[in-house]
N, C-alpha and C positions, 0 to 999 in steps of 0.2 A: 337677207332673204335669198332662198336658192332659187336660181333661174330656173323654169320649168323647159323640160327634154322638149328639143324638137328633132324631125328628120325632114330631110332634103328630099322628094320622091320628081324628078324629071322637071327639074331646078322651083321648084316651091315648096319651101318652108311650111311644117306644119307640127303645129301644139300635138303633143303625145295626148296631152290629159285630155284633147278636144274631139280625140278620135273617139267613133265609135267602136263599142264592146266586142264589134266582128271586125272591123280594124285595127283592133290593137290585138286581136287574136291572130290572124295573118302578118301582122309587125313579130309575133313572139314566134311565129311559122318559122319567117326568114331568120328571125335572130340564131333559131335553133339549129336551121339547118349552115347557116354560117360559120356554127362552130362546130358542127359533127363538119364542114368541109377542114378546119383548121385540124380538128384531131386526125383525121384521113388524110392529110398532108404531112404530119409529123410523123403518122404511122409510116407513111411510105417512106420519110426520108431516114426514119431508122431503119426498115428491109434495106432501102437503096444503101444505107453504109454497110449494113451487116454484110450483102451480097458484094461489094468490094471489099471487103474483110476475106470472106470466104475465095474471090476467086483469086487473091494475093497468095492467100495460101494454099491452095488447088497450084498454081503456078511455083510455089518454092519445092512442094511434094515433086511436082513433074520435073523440075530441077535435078533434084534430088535426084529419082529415077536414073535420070541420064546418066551422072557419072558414076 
């Protein structure tokens, strides 16, 4: 038999299935916005590599230049 979901909320344990239907609305709130913060963090860490990509090559251009 599968253990039934619990969450931890300001250290007490509580039954998913025991919440209320506006509780587990606000539970699906946080879940959501937990992962729109995960994908806004991957976003960024692809800009932040692309933007050291580009200013490497901004830098061998200026190189370049020089001699």
């Amino acid at each position: 038999m599968a253990e039934n979901e619990t969450i931890k909320i300001d250290g007490t344990e509580y039954n998913v299935d025991d919440l209320s239907d506006q509780a587990k609305a606000q539970l699906a709130n946080i879940r959501f916005c937990d992962e729109q913060l995960i994908q806004l963090h991957n976003e960024w860490a692809v800009a932040d590599t692309a933007r050291i990509g580009y200013s490497n090559a901004l830098k061998g251009e200026l190189t370049k230049a020089k001699a």
